[in-house]
C-alpha positions as CSV (number, residue, x, y, z in Angstrom):
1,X,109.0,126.7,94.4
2,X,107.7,123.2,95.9
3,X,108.5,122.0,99.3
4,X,108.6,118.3,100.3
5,X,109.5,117.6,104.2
6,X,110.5,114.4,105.8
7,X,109.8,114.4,109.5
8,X,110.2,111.3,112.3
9,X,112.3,108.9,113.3
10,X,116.3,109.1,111.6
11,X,116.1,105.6,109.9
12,X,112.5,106.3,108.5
13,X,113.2,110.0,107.5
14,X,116.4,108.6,105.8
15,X,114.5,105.9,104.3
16,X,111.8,107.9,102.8
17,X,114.2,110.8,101.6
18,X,115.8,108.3,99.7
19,X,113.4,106.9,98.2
20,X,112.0,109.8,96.9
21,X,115.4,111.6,95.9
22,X,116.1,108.2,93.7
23,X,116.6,109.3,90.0
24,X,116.4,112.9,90.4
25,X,119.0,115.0,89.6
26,X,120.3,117.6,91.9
27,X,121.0,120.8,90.7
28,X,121.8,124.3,92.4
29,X,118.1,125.2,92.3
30,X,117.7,122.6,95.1
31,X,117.7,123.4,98.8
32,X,118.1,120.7,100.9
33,X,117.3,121.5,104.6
34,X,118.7,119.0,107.7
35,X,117.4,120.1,111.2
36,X,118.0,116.9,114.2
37,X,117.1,117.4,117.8
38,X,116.4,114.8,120.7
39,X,113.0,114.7,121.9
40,X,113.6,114.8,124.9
41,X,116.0,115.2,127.7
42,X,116.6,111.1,127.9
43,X,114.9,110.6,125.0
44,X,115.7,106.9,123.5
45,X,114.9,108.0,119.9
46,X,116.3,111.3,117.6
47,X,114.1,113.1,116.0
48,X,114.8,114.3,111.9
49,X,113.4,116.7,109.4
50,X,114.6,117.0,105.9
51,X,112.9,120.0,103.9
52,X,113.2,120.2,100.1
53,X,112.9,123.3,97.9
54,X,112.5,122.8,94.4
55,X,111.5,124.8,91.4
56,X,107.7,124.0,90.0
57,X,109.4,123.3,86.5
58,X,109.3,119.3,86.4
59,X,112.8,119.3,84.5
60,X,114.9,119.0,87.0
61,X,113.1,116.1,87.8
62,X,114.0,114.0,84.9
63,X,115.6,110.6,85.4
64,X,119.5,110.6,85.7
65,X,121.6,109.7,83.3
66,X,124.0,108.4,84.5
């Protein structure tokens, strides 16, 4: 298995993941990980991480067809 994480800001993490999850095709060998917390007690800004496990095999990785 592979691991990709997306850490930061919510818009940037969300930006980023999508970017990167554009024309792949999910399957159930995919683990998708969401953890959010504030980073701090009045913190002005959320903080995200987004880690993704996915097999070595680069078929699942093929372009979507649909």
């Amino acid at each position: 298995m592979q691991c990709t994480i997306f850490y930061g800001q919510k818009d940037d993490v969300e930006e980023a993941f999508n970017e990167w999850g554009r024309g792949k095709t999910l399957s159930k060998d995919i683990i998708i990980h969401t953890f959010a917390h504030a980073s701090g007690k009045y913190a002005a800004r959320d903080l995200v991480l987004i880690a993704v496990y996915y097999p070595d095999d680069l078929g699942w990785d093929k372009e979507s067809e649909l």
